[in-house]
LOMIDREN-454588 format. One record per residue (C-alpha): residue in one letter; residue number from 1; x, y, z. Coordinates in pm, 1 decimal. Last residue first. Layout:
// residues N
('A', NUM, (X, Y, Z))
...
// end
This chain:
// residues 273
('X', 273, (4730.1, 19962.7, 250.5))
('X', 272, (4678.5, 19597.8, 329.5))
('X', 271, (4490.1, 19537.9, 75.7))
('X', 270, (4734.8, 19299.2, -98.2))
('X', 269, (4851.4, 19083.7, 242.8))
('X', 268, (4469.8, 19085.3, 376.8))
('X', 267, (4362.4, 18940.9, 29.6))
('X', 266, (4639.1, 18640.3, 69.0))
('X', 265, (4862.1, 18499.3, -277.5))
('X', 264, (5180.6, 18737.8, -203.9))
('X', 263, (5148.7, 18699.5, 221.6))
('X', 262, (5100.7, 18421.2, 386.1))
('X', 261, (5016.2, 18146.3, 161.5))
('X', 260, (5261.2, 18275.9, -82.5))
('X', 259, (5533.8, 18322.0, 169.7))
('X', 258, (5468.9, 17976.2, 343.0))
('X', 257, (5523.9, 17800.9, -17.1))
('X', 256, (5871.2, 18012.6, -87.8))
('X', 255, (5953.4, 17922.8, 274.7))
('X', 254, (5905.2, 17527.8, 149.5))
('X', 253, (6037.8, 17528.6, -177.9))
('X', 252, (6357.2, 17785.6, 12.3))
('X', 251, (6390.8, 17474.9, 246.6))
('X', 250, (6356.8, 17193.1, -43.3))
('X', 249, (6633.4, 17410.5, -227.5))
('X', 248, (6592.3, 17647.7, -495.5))
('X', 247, (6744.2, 17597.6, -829.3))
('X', 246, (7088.4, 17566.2, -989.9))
('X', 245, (7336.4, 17703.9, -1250.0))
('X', 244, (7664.0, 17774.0, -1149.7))
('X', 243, (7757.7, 18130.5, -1197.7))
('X', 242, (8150.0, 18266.4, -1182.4))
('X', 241, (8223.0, 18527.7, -948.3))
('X', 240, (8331.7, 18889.8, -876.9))
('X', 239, (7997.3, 19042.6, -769.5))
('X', 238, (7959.9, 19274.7, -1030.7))
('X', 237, (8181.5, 19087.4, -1316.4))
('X', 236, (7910.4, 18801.9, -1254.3))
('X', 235, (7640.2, 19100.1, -1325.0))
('X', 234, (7839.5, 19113.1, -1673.7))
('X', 233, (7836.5, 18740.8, -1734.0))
('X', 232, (7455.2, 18700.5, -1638.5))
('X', 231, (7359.1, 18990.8, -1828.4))
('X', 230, (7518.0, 18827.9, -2102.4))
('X', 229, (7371.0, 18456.9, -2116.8))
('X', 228, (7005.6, 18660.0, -1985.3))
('X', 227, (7005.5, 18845.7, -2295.2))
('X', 226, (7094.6, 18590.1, -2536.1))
('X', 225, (6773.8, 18388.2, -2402.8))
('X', 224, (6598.5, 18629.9, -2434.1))
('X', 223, (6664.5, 18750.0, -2764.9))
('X', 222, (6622.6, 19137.2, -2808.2))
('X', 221, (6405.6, 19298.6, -3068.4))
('X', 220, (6571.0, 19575.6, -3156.2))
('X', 219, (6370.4, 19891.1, -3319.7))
('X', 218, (6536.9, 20122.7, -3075.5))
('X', 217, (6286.2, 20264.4, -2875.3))
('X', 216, (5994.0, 20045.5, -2954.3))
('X', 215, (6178.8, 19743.6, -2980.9))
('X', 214, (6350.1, 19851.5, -2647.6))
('X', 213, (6045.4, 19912.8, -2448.8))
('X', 212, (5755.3, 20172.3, -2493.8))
('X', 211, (5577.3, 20304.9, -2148.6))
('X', 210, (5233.3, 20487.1, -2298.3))
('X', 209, (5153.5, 20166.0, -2449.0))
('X', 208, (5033.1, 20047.6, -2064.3))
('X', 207, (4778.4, 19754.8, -2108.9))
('X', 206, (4901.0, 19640.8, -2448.1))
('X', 205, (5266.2, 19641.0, -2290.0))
('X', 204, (5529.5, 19791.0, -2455.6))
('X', 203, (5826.3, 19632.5, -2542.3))
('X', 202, (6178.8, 19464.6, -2394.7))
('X', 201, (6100.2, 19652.0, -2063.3))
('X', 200, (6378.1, 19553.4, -1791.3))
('X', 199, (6240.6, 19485.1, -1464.2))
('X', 198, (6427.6, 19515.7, -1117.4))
('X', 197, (6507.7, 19302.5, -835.9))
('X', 196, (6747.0, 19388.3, -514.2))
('X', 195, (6705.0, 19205.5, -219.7))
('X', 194, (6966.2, 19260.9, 79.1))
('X', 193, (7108.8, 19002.3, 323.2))
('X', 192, (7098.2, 18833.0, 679.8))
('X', 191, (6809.1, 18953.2, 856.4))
('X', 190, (6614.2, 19118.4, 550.5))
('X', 189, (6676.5, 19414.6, 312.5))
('X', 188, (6436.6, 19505.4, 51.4))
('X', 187, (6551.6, 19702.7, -279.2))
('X', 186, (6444.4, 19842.6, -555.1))
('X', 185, (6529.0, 19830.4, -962.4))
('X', 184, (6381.3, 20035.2, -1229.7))
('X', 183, (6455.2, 19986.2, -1617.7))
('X', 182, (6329.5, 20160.1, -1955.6))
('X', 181, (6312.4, 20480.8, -1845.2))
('X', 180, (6226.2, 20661.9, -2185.1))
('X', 179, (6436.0, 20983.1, -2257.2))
('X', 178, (6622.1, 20812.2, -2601.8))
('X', 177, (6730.7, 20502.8, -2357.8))
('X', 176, (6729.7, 20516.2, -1975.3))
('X', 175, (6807.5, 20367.9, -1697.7))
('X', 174, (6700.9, 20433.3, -1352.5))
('X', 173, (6970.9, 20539.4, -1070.7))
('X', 172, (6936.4, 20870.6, -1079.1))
('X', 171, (6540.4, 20854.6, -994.1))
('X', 170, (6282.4, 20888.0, -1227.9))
('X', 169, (5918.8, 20806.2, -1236.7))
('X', 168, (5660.8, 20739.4, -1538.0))
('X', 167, (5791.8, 20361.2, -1494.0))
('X', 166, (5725.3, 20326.2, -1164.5))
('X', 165, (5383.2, 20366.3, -1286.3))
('X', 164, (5118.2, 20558.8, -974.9))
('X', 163, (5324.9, 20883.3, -1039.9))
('X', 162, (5416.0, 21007.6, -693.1))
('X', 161, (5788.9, 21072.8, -782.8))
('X', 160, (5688.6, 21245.3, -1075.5))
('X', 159, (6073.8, 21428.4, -1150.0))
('X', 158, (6425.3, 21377.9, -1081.6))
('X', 157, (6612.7, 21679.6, -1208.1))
('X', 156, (6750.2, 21637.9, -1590.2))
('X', 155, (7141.4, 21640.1, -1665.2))
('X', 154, (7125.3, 21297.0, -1798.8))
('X', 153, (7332.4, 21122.5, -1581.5))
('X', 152, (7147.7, 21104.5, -1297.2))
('X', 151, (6898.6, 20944.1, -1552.9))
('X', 150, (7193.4, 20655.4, -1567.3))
('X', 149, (7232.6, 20589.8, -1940.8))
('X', 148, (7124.1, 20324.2, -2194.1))
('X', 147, (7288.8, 20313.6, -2589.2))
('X', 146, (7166.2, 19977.5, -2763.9))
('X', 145, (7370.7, 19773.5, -3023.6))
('X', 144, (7339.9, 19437.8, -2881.5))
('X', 143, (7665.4, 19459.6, -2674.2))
('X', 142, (7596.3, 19813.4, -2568.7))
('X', 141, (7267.2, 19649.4, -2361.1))
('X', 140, (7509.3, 19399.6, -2203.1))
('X', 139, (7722.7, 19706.6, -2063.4))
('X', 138, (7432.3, 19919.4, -1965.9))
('X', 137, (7286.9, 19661.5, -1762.9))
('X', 136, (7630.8, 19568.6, -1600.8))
('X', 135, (7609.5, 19947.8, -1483.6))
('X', 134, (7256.5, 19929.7, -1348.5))
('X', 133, (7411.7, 19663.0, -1137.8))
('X', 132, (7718.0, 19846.4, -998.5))
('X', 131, (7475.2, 20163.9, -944.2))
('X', 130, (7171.9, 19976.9, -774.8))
('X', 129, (7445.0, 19798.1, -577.7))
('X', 128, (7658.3, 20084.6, -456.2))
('X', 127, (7326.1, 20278.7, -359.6))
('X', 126, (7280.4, 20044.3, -52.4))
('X', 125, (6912.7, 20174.1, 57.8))
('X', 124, (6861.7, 20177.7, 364.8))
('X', 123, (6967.8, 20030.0, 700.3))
('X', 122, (7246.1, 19840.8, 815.1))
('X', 121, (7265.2, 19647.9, 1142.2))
('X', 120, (7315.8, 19307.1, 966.0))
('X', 119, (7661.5, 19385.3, 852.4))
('X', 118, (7804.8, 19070.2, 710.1))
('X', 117, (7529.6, 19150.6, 373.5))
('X', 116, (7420.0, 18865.2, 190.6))
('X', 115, (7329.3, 19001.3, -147.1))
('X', 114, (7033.8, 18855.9, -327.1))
('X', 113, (7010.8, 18930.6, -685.2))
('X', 112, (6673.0, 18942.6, -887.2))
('X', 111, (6587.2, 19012.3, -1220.9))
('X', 110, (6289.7, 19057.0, -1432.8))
('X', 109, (6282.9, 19060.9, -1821.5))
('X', 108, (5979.9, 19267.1, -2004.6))
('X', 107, (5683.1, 19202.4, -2207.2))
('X', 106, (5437.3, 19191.0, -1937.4))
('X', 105, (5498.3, 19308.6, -1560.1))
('X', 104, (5302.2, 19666.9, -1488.3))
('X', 103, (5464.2, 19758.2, -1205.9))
('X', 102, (5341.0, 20036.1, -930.6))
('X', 101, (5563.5, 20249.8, -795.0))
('X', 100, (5865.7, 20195.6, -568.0))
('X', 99, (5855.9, 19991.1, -253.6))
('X', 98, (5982.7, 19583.1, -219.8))
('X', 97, (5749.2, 19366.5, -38.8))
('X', 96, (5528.7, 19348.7, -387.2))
('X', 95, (5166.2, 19350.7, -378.7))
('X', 94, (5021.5, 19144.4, -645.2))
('X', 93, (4735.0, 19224.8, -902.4))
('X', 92, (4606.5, 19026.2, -1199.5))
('X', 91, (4468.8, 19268.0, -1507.5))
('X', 90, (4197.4, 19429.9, -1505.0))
('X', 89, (4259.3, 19768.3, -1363.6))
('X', 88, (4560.0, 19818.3, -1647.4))
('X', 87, (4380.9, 20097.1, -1855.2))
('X', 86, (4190.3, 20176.5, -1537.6))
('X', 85, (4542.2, 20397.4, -1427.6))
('X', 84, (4472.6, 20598.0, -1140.4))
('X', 83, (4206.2, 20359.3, -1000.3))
('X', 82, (4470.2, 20137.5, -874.7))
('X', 81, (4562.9, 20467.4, -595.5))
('X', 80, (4239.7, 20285.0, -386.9))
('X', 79, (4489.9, 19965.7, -309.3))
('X', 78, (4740.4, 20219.6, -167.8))
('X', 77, (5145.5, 20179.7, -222.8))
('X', 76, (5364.9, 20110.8, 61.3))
('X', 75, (5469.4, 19747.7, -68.3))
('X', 74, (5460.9, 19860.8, -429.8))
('X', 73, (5184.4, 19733.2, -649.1))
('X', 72, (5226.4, 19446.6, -880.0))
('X', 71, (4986.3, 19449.6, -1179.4))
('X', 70, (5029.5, 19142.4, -1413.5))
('X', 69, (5028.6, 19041.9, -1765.8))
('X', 68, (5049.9, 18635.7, -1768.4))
('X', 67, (5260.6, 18379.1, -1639.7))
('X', 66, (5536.2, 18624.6, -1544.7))
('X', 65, (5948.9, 18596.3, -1656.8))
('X', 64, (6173.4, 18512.1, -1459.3))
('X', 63, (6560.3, 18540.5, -1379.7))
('X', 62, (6758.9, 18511.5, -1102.7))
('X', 61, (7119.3, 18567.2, -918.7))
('X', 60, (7182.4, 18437.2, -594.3))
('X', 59, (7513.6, 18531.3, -373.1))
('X', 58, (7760.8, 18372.8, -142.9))
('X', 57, (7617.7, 18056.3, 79.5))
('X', 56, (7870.7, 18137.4, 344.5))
('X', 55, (7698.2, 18478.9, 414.6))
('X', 54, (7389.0, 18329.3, 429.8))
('X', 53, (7081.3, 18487.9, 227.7))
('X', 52, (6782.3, 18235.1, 307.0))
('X', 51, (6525.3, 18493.8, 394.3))
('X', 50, (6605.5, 18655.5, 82.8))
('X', 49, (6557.1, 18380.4, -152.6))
('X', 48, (6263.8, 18287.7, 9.9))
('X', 47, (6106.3, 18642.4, -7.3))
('X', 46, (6223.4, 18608.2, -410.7))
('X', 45, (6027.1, 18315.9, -467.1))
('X', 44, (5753.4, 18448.7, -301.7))
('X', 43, (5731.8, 18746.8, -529.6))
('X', 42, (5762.3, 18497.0, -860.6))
('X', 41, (5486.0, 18266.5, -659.0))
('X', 40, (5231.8, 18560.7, -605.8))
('X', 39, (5279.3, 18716.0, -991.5))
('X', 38, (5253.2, 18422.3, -1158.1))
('X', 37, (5535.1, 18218.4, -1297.8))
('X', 36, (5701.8, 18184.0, -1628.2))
('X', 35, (5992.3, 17919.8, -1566.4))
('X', 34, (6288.6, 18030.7, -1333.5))
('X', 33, (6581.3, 18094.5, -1429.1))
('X', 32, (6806.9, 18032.4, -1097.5))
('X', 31, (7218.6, 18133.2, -1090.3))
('X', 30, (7413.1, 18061.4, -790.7))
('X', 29, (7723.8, 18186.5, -715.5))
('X', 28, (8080.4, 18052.1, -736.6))
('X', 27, (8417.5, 18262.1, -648.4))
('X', 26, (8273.8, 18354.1, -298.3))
('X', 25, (8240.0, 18756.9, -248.0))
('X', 24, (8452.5, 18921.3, -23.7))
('X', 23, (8158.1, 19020.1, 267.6))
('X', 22, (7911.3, 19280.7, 195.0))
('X', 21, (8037.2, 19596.0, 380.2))
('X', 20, (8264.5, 19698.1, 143.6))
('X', 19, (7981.0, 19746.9, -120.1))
('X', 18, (8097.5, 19657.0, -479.4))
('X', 17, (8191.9, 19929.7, -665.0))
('X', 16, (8574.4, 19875.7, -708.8))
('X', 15, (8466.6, 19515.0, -830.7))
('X', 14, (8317.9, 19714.6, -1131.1))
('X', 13, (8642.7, 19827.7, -1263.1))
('X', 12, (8826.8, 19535.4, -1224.8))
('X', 11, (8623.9, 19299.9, -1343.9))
('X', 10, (8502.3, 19490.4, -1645.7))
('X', 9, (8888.1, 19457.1, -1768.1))
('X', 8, (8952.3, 19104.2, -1661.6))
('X', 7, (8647.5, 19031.7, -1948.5))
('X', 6, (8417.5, 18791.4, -1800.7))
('X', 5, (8309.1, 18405.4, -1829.1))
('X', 4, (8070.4, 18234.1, -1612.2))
('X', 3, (7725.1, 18321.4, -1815.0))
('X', 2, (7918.3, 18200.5, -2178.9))
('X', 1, (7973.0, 18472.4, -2413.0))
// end
């Protein structure tokens, strides 16, 4: 299935979901996939991306992949609480400026959508999105043969909320296959529109095998490149367009530059809590 075609029927129903406060959404968004990247320029990336949200710009879809394994702590997460799992303590570390638990980025696929949102007086988390996207992810996951769920809808109470791995937590909105949350998404709103990225774990990382991925779960070993031509059809279906292909501009190049400097690649930025 090509990345700007989608079944009428998945239109429909996950159009319904769609916040009402985001603006009708243009027919054509943009679509990024970006080369491996480090950990500091993939979260700068996505502060530029955010920063440039315009409501007459409609919405960004991405998709990266990291350089080499990588630590990203969440924004409100201590530097000390890194001692709570040495198994990863050598590996690169970034602070994200999206909360949640701490990330260990390796054999997985990473998203991001930017949203701009008409209503820049809102505040907190816009649940519609997490649940319209999880939902395309359970879609495109049934297409290669693999059976994901909400946790909300497993029956089970949200549990380990302080865990140090995002990935040992639950919320409703995580997926999961056979028990195993297997993706997490959050969220970071800015002036003009709303940041949501998440990772997908294809397999376990060496430096975390406690957190198995699809192969592990479900013995598939998932194309990449397959994956992000369906994901990018169903998550089309989400915000009701059709993806052109493009990259950043020279003004996102250049905020994507200042963020790094600033913030992702700077000591006083990662230590800050």
């Amino acid at each position: 299935m090509s990345a700007v075609e989608e079944s009428g029927d998945l239109r429909s129903r996950q159009l319904l979901q769609f916040p009402a406060r985001s603006p009708v959404a243009p027919s054509i968004g943009r679509m990024i996939i970006s080369p491996p990247g480090d950990g500091a320029m993939n979260m700068a990336i996505d502060d530029a991306l955010l920063a440039s949200a315009n409501v007459d710009s409609g919405p960004t879809l991405r998709f990266y992949r990291w350089a080499e394994p990588t630590l990203s702590l969440g924004y409100f997460q201590a530097i000390s609480s890194r001692c709570e799992h040495p198994p990863s303590s050598d590996l690169k570390l970034v602070r994200r400026a999206s909360g949640g638990g701490a990330i260990i980025h390796d054999r997985e696929l990473t998203y991001s959508l930017v949203v701009p949102l008409a209503n820049h007086s809102s505040r907190g988390a816009a649940t519609e999105i997490y649940r319209a996207v999880h939902t395309a992810f359970i879609d495109c996951l049934a297409g290669f043969g693999v059976s994901a769920q909400r946790f909300g809808d497993t029956g089970r109470a949200a549990h380990s909320d302080n865990a140090f791995l995002c990935f040992q937590r639950r919320n409703v909105e995580d997926l999961v296959v056979s028990g195993y949350k297997v993706l997490g998404s959050a969220q970071r709103r800015g002036a003009t529109g709303l940041l949501q990225h998440g990772s997908l774990l294809l397999a376990a990382s060496a430096a975390a095998p406690e957190l198995p991925g699809l192969s592990e779960l479900t013995s598939r070993r998932i194309d990449f490149d397959s994956l992000v031509d369906h994901l990018a059809a169903k998550l089309g279906a989400v915000c009701g367009v059709h993806w052109r292909i493009g990259n950043l501009s020279s003004g996102e190049n250049f905020s994507a530059k200042s963020s790094l400097e600033e913030k992702f690649s700077a000591l006083q930025w990662t230590v800050k809590r």
